[in-house]
KOLKE-114896 format. One record per residue (C-alpha): x, y, z; residue in three letters. Coordinates in pm, whole numbers, padded with zeros to 5 digits, always signed. Layout:
XYZAla
...
% end
This chain:
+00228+01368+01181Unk
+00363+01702+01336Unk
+00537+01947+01171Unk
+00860+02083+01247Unk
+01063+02408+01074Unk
+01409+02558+01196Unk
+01563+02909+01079Unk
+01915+02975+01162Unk
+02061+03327+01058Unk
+01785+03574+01005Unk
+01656+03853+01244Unk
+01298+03812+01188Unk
+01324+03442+01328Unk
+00950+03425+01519Unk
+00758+03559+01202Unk
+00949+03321+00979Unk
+00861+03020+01243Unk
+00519+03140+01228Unk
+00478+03149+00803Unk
+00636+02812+00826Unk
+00448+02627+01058Unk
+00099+02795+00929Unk
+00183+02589+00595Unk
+00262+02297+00781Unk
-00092+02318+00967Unk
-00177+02069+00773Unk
-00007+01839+00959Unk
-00123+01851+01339Unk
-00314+02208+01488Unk
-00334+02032+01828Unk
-00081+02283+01982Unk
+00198+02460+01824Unk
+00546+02634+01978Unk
+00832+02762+01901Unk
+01200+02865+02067Unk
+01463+03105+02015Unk
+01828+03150+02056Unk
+01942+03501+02167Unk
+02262+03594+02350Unk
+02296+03244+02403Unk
+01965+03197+02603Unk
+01662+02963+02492Unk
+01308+03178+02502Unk
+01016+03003+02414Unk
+00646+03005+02367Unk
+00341+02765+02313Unk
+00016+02780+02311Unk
-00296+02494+02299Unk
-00493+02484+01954Unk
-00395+02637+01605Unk
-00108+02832+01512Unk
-00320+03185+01489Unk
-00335+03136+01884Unk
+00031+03076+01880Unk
+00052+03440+01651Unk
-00185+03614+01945Unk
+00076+03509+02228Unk
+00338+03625+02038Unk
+00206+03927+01945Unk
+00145+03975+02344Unk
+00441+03843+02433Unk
+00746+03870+02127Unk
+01017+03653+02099Unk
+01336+03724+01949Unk
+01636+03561+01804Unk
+01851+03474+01525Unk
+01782+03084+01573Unk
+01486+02942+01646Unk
+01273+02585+01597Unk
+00918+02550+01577Unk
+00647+02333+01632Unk
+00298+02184+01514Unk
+00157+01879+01714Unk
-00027+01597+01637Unk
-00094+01458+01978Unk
-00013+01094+02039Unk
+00169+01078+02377Unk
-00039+01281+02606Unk
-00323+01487+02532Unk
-00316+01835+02367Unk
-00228+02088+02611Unk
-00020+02381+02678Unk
+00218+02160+02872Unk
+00246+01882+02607Unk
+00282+02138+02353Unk
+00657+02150+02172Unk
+00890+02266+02200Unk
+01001+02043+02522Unk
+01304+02148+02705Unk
+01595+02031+02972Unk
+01855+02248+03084Unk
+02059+02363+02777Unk
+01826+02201+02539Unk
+01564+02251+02326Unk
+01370+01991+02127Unk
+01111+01945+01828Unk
+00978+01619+01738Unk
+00799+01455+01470Unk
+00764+01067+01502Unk
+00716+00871+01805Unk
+00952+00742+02037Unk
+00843+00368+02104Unk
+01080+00275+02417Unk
+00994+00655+02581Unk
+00873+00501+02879Unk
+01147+00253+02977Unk
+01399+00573+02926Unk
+01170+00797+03121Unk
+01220+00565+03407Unk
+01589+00568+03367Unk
+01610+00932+03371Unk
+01397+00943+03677Unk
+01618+00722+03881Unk
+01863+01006+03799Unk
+01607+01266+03953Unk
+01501+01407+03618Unk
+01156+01582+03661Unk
+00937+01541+03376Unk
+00668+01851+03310Unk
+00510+01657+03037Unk
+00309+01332+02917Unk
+00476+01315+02567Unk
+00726+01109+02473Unk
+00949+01337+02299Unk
+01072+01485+02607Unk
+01264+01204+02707Unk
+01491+01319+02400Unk
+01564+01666+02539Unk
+01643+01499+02902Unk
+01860+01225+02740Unk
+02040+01495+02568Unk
+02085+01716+02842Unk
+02224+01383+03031Unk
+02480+01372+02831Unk
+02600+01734+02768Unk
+02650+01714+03148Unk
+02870+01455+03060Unk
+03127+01707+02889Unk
+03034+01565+02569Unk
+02979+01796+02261Unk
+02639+01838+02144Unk
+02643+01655+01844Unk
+02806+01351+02015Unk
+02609+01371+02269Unk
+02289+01377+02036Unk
+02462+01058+01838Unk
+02495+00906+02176Unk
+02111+01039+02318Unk
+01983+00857+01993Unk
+02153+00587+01999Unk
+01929+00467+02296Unk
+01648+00567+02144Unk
+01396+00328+01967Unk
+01126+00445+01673Unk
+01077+00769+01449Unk
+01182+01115+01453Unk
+01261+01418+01256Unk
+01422+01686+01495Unk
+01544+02038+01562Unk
+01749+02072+01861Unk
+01883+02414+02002Unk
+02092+02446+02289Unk
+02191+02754+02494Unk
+02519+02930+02501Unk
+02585+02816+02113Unk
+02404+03156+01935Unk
+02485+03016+01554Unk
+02396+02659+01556Unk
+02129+02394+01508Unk
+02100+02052+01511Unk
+01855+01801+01348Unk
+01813+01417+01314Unk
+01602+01227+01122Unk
+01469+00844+01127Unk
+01169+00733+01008Unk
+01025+01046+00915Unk
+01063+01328+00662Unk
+01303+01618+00713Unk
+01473+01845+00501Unk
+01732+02127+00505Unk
+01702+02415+00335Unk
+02030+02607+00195Unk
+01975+02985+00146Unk
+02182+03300+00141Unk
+02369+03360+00513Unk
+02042+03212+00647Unk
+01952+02809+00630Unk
+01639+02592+00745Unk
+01486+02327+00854Unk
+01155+02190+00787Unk
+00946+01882+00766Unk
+00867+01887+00354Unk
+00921+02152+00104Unk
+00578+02303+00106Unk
+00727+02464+00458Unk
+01011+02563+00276Unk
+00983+02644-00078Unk
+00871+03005-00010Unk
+01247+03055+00151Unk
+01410+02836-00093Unk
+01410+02649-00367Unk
+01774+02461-00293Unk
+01643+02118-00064Unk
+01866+01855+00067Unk
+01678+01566+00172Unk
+01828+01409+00500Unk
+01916+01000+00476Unk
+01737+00749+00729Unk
+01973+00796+01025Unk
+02119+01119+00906Unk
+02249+01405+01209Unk
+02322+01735+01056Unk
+02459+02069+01245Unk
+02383+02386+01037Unk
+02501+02704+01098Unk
+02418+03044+00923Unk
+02657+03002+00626Unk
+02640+02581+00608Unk
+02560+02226+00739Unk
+02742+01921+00768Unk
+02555+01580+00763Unk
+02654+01269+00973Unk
+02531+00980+00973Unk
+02421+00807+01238Unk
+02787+00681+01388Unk
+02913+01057+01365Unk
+03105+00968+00983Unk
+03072+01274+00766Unk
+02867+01199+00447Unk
+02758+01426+00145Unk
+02419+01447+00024Unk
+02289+01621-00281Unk
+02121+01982-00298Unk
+01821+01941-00529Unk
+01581+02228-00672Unk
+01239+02202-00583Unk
+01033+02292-00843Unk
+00746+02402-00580Unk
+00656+02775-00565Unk
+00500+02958-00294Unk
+00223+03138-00538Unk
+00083+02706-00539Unk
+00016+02695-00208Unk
-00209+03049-00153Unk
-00557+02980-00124Unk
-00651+03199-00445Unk
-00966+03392-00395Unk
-01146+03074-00284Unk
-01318+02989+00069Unk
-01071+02695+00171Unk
-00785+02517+00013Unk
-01093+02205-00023Unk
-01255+02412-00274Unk
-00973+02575-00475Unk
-00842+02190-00487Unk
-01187+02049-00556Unk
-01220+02283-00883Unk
-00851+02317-01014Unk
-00918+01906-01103Unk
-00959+01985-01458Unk
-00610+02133-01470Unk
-00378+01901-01257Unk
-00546+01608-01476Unk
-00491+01762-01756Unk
-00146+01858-01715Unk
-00130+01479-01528Unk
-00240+01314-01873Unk
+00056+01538-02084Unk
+00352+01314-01909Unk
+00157+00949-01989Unk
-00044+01026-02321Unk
+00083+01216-02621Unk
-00240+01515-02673Unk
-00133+01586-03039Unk
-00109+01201-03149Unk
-00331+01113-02880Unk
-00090+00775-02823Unk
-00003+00604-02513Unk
+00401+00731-02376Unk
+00548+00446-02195Unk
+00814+00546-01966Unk
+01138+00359-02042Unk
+01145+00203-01710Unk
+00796+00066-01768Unk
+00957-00193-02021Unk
+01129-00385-01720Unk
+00807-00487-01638Unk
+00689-00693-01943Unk
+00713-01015-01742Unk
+00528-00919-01421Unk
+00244-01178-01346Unk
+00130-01011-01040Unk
+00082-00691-00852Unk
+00040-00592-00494Unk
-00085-00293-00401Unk
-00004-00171-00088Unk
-00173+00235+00053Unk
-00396+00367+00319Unk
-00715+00606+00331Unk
-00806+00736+00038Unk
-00506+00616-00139Unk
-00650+00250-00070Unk
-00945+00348-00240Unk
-00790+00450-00538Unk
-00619+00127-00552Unk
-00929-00080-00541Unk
-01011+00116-00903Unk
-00635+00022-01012Unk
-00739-00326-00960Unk
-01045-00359-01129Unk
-00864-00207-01409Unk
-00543-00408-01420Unk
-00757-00696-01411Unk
-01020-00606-01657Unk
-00786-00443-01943Unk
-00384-00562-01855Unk
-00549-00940-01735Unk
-00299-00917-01458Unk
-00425-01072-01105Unk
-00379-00750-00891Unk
-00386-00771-00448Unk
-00472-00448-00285Unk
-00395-00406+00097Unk
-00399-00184+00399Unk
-00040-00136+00413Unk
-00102-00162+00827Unk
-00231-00463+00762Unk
-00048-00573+00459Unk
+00307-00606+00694Unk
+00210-00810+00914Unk
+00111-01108+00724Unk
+00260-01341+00545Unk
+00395-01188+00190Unk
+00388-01405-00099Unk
+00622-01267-00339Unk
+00822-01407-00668Unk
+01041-01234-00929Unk
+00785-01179-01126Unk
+00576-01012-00889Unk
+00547-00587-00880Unk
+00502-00424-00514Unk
+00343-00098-00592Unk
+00310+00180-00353Unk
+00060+00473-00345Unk
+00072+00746-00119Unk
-00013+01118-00174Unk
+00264+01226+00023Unk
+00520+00983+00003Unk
+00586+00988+00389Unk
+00286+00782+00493Unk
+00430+00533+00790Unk
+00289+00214+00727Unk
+00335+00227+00320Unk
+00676+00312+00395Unk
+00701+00061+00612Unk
+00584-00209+00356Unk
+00857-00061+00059Unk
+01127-00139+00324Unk
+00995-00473+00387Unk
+01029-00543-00020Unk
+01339-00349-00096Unk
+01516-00582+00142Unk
+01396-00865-00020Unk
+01530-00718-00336Unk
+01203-00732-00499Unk
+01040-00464-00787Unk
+00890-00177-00578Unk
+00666+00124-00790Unk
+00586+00427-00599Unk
+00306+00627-00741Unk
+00333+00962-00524Unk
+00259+01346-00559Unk
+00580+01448-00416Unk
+00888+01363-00619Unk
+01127+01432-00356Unk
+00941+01245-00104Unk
+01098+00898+00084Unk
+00889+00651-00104Unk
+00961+00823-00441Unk
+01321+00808-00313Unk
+01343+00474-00183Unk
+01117+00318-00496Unk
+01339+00137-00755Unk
+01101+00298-01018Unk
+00888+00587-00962Unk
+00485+00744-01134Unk
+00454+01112-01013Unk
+00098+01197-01040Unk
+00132+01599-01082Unk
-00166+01673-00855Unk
+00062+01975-00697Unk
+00048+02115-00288Unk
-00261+01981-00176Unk
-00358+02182+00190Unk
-00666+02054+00250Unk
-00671+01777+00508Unk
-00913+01588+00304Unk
-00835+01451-00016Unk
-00947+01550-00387Unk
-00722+01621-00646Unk
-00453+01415-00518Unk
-00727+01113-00539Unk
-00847+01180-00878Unk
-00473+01228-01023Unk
-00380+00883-00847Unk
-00664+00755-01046Unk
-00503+00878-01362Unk
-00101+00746-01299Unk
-00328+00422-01186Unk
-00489+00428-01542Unk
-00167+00496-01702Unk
-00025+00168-01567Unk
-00263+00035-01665Unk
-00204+00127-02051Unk
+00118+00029-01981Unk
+00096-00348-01887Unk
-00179-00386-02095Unk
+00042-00296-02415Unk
+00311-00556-02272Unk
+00073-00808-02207Unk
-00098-00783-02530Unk
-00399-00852-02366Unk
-00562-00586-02518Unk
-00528-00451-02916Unk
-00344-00143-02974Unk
-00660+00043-03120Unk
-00796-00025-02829Unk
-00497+00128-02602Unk
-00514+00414-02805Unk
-00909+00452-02741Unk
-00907+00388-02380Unk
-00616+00695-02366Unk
-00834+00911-02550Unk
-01101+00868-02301Unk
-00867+01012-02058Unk
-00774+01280-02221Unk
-01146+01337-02185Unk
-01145+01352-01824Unk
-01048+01693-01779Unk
-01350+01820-02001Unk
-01578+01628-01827Unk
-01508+01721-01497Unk
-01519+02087-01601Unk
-01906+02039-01701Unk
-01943+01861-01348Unk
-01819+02156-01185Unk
-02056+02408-01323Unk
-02339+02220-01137Unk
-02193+02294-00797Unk
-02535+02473-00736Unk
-02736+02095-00743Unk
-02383+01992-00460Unk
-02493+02265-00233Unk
-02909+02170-00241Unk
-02856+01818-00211Unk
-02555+01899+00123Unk
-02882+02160+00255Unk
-03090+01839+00265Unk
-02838+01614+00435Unk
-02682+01817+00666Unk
-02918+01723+00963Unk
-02884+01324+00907Unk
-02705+01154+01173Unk
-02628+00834+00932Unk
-02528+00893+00508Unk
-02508+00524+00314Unk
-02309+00554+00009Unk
-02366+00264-00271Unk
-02171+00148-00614Unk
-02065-00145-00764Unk
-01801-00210-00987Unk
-01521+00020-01018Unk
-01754+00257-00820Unk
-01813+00114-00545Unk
-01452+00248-00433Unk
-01582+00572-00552Unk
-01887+00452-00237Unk
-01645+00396-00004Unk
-01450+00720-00079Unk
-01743+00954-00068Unk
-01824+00822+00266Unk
-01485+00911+00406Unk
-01484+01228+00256Unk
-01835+01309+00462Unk
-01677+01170+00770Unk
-01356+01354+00760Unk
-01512+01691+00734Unk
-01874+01720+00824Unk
-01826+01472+01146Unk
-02127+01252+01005Unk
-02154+00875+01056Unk
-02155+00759+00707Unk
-02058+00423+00495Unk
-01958+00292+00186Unk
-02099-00042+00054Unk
-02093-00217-00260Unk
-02460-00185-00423Unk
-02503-00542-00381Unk
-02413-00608-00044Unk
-02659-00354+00171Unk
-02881-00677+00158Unk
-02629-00845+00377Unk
-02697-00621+00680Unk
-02642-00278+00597Unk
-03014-00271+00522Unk
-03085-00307+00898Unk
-02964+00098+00923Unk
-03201+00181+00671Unk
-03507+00373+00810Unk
-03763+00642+00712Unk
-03503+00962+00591Unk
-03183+00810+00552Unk
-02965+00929+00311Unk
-02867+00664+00051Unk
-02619+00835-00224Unk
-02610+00643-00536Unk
-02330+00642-00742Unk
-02469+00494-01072Unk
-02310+00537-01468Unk
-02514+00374-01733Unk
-02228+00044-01714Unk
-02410-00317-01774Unk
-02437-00322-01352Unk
-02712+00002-01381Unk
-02971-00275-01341Unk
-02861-00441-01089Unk
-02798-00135-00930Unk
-03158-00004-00967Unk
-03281-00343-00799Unk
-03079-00232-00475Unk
-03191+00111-00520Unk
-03598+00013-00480Unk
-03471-00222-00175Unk
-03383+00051+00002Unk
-03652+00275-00151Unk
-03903+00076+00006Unk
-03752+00082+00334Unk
-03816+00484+00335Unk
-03473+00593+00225Unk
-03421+00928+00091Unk
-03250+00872-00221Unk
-02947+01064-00443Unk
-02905+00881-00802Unk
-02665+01044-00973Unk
-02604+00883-01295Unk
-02618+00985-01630Unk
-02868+01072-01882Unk
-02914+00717-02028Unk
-02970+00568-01648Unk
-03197+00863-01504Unk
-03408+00754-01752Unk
-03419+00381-01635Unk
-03516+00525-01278Unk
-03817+00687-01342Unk
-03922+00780-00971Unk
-04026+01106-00854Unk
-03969+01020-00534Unk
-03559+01058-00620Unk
-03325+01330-00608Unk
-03149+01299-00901Unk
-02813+01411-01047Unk
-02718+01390-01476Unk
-02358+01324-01489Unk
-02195+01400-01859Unk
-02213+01007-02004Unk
-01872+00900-02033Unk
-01620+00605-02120Unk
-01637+00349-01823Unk
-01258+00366-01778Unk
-01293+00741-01653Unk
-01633+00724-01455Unk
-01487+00679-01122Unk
-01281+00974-01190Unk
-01536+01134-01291Unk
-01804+01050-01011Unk
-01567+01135-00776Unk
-01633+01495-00826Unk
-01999+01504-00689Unk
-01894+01324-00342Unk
-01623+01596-00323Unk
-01856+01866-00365Unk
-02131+01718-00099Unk
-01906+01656+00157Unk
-01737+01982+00080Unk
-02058+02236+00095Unk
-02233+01993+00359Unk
-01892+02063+00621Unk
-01992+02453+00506Unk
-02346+02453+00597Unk
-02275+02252+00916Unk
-01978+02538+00987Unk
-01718+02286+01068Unk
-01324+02366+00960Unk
-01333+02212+00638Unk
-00938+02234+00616Unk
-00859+02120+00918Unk
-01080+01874+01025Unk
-01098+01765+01441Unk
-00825+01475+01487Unk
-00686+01442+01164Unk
-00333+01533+00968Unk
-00273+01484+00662Unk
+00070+01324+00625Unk
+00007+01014+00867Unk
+00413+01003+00975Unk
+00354+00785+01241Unk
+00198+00405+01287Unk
% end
């Protein structure tokens, strides 16, 4: 889940490693490092924490170069520190690494027995020692990378600089995203194109096994036996105005509130706004057989499947599985022809998803990926592919890319249901209008942010937050809770309304939070009858609802929240927005980094 950039061929290398790995932040703030080529000799620097401390030792203590690779960790082998801090080094070698090296400590040995010291607990320096091995062995440095790599077992993206060699880089990838960037006398490096757009827009996305050296003026790709291969230059259609954070407090917030848009511009590509008709991609028609669907994501991609398959169920009458992907891969798959494997992932690059798509391609069975980033390896590797527009998202914890999941999830929906029949074409056309009502809605939502920020001022002190829904919103539960984990560090859980009953209850005491997610659907009374169980018990409650099931509350004693009142079919989308927005503001009151939550990343590159 680390981050990795390269520049080869400019003079202001260390402030272009520096711009780079700040947008790639996102993806470990552990430690960070970089190193630099210059008259032949590797420099570098790290420093424990974020990349701004990175910036202060620099600014102390500059670097310089025409080459250089940098770093942002995600610790897994060894615990952030300095020490463990990228990039690692052996003689003429210099190493990032994102991925994880699963047989590090059987070659560690090895190399020991030749009296190679180790400095570090991580496991990517064995890959700068094995390297270093052979170079000493006269070979060149891209065989002996081929040959280092060969030995080597798991994931990795990597930049590789070696000393004496002033206009030349090498990376590698397996297993996890990398990307080469092709600009003018100067090329990159760099782990996905939101660390590279602002210095190109001309990508080439490496192959699983791919070795590349790049000079100043080109690169040459390999693949992993050392056979020259071509792979295509595409144009990324990512600027670097989309990823500033736009006058607002944190990316969170500017993501939280540009919803309305990203939908909206979402719903153009699956639902004609003029005719207000249903646009079935021509791929789409391959699947007017499928029986089944699996689901296969993680987080709060999972989440958003759980909606997909109450709604594949309800309107296309199509049984629909939803797994873990960690788990999903280890069991025993079921599959037929007439079965479709879908895969959602806001990234594209999440391990264990990945993982799963493998599994099916080589069975040669129908794989979907529904993903945000259309150059990403799942949208790649997918036979067939839904983009769901949602755009950069920086903020560790997910919102828009959530909500616009929800939407390519609903659009698939449309679209088996219009094979299958199973519902009338009237009634396609009104469930797609009620999409195109989302964005609206959630723009009303929004302008309550004031009742968000009361209701985070009165949780913000609770040790324990239960979140409750049922139906296609009990996801919505289970989602909210995460969201109030991730970034405010409070315990908090999702359960379906009906289930706190079954021992949840037993957490219940005088003060608890217990936020209600509750749209005027035929389970509002059912819902209410969990509500006063908990009630009783001395919970503090949040109903948020809509007008029509405020009114069936009728209890002082309740915080409430009036939602617009909308078509089922977009509710969850729409309830989503209020557990953004009280996670968000109760992380802000409680002064934690909203952004960049403790522990987390958010492309999960590793299993």
């Amino acid at each position: 889940m680390c981050g990795i950039i390269g520049v080869i061929g400019h003079s202001k290398v260390s402030s272009l490693l520096i711009e780079g790995l700040k947008r790639l932040e996102y993806r470990g703030y552990d430690s960070a490092g970089i190193a630099t080529l210059l008259n032949g000799r590797i420099d570098r620097r790290r420093s424990l924490g974020k990349i701004e401390n990175l910036k202060k030792l620099l600014k102390k203590n500059p670097i310089k170069g025409n080459v250089g690779i940098g770093h942002t960790r995600w610790a897994t082998h060894g615990i952030p520190s300095k020490t463990n801090a990228h990039p690692h080094s052996s003689g003429d070698v210099a190493v990032v690494h994102n991925g994880i090296i699963e047989n590090y400590d059987k070659i560690r040995k090895k190399l020991e027995k030749e009296k190679i010291i180790f400095e570090s607990d991580t496991d990517t320096e064995v890959i700068a020692h094995l390297i270093s091995f052979y170079l000493k062995k006269k070979l060149s440095p891209l065989k002996a990378t081929i040959t280092a790599l060969k030995k080597v077992e798991g994931a990795f993206a990597l930049g590789i600089i070696f000393s004496g060699i002033n206009n030349y880089l090498i990376c590698a990838k397996r297993g996890s995203p990398l990307a080469i960037g092709k600009g003018k006398n100067c090329n990159y490096i760099g782990s996905d194109s939101i660390a590279l757009a602002p210095l190109t827009q001309k990508l080439c996305y490496l192959n699983e096994g791919d070795i590349a050296e790049i000079t100043s003026k080109n690169f040459k790709v390999y693949d992993q036996n050392g056979k020259k291969v071509k792979r295509k230059i595409t144009i990324t259609s990512l600027s670097k105005n989309k990823i500033k954070m736009g006058g607002y407090n944190h990316f969170m917030q500017k993501e939280i509130f540009e919803q309305p848009a990203v939908i909206g511009d979402a719903l153009k590509y699956f639902i004609d706004t003029k005719k207000k008709r249903l646009l079935t991609p021509s791929f789409a028609k391959k699947y007017n057989r499928i029986k089944e669907i699996n689901i296969a994501a993680c987080g709060t991609s999972y989440h958003a499947s759980l909606i997909g398959k109450y709604w594949l169920e309800n309107y296309a009458n199509i049984k629909t599985e939803v797994d873990i992907a960690s788990e999903f891969r280890y069991r025993k798959i079921i599959n037929n022809k007439n079965t479709l494997n879908v895969f959602l992932s806001q990234s594209g690059e999440t391990a264990d998803t990945l993982a799963v798509l493998r599994y099916f391609n080589q069975k040669k069975n129908k794989t979907l990926g529904i993903i945000n980033s259309a150059e990403s390896s799942i949208a790649r590797e997918s036979n067939n592919v839904i983009q769901t527009y949602a755009g950069p998202e920086i903020g560790v914890a997910s919102t828009k890319a959530f909500t616009t999941q929800l939407v390519a999830l609903g659009a698939l929906t449309l679209f088996m249901a219009n094979f299958n029949k199973s519902i009338a074409r009237n009634e396609i056309n009104k469930l797609s209008n009620a999409l195109l009502e989302a964005p609206g809605h959630i723009s009303k939502v929004l302008k309550m942010d004031n009742n968000f920020q009361k209701i985070a001022a009165s949780i913000k002190k609770a040790k324990n937050v239960l979140y409750i829904g049922r139906g296609t919103n009990y996801p919505v539960a289970l989602e909210g809770a995460l969201k109030l984990k991730e970034i405010s560090y409070i315990h908090a859980e999702g359960y379906p309304a009906g289930e706190i009953k079954h021992g949840p209850i037993a957490l219940v005491e005088k003060g608890v939070p217990v936020i209600v997610i509750a749209p005027s659907d035929h389970l509002i009374d059912k819902t209410i009858s969990n509500v006063e169980e908990v009630l009783s018990r001395g919970a503090k409650i949040i109903f948020i609802s809509d007008k029509k099931g405020i009114k069936k509350i009728n209890n002082k004693k309740i915080t409430t929240v009036c939602l617009p009142e909308s078509h089922e079919i977009i509710s969850p989308i729409l309830y989503s927005i209020p557990v953004q927005l009280i996670a968000y503001h109760t992380a802000v009151l409680k002064g934690t980094d909203v952004d960049q939550p403790r522990n987390l990343a958010k492309s999960v590159t590793v299993e």
